[in-house]
Steps between C-alpha positions, in 0.01 A plus 500: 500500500247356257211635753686862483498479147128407432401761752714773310358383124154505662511876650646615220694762778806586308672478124862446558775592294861629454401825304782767582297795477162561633176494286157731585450411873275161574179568653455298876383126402200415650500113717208302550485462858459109481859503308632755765412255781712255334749653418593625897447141561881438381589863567440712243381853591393716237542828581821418597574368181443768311685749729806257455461463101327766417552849677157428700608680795617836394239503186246274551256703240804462231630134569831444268514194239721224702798463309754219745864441343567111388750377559826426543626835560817703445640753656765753418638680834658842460818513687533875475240773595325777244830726562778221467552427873598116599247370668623284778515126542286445804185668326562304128575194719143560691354591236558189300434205752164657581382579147579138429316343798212733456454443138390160565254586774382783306457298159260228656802281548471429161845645401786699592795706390718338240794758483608790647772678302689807669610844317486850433213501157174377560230253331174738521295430231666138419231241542561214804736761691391748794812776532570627883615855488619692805390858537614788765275702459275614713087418462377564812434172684510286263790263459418309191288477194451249245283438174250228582470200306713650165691278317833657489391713785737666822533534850673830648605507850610814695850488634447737723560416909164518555403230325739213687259441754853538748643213299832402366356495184360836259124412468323257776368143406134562474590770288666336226152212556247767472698642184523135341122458586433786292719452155344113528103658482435563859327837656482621816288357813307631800709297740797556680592160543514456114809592327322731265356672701495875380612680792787584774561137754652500794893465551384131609383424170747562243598153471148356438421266277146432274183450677311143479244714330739606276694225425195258480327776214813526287516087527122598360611716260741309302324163537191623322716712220702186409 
């Protein structure tokens, strides 16, 4: 870790921090090569990097400040949808285990989840708490959204049947993951076998978990903003 965080200070690649809105765009950081040999000598890759932190896939002209949640998180988990419907105990069950085993993965394994409290109000807007909402509406073929990296930021899954992935539960594992990976600062990927990766997987894959790639750059991530 003390080589990873040399190699970061040196390149001067990124400015991390916890901002919870986004400032004018960053311009792409130019790497010595020397620096970028080194640093894919312990794994780093670059360009992934800054798909994963900072929106370098989908706009690499207009890369995104990186803005990771610290940690320890809370979250506050809906137990009704937008209209007032129950939603049922298999999906908030689901949903909870996996948002608590993927926090950790997803934070670096720096931290985790602290609390999860249960209820019909929300904490949007309240700082240390991401809010899960349910929706049923419609939006096309997308089954969840999320603010990414916003303190006091939301997830919104998609009841609809559609979105269960033919499982027990309301919403599919790698679902609520790729959601997570998003409120905690993470953007979508050009790979299907990553978890955020931006487009429809196969019915085989909705119980993946993070990439090495992935989990080794958010380990990245939060080493060198602590």
């Amino acid at each position: 870790m003390k080589l990873l965080r040399y190699l970061l200070a040196v390149a001067g690649a990124v400015c991390l921090c916890a901002c919870t809105s986004a400032s004018t765009p960053l311009a792409p950081t130019a790497i010595a090569p020397a620096t970028v040999s080194l640093m894919m000598a312990v794994g780093f890759e670059p360009v992934f990097y800054r798909a994963f932190l900072q929106n370098g896939y989908e706009s690499p002209d207009h890369l995104e400040p990186i803005r990771i949640l610290r940690g320890p998180l809370r979250v506050y988990l809906r137990t009704e949808d937008e209209a007032g419907r129950v939603i049922d105990a298999d999906s908030l069950n689901a949903t909870e285990r996996i948002l608590i085993d993927s926090a950790k993965i997803w934070s670096g394994d720096t931290f985790g989840i602290a609390e999860i409290a249960r209820g019909t109000g929300s904490r949007e807007k309240v700082p240390g708490w991401i809010t899960v909402k349910w929706s049923t509406v419609g939006v096309g073929d997308r089954c969840g959204r999320s603010t990414v990296g916003v303190d006091g930021g939301y997830i919104e899954f998609n009841t609809s049947s559609a979105c269960s992935c033919g499982l027990a539960s309301g919403v599919y594992p790698r679902l609520i993951r790729h959601e997570l990976g998003h409120a905690m600062g993470y953007y979508h990927t050009d790979d299907a076998s990553d978890v955020m990766y931006g487009r429809a997987v196969s019915s085989d894959a909705c119980d993946t978990l993070p990439s090495a790639r992935e989990r080794r750059h958010a380990i990245y991530a939060h080493t060198q903003s602590r």
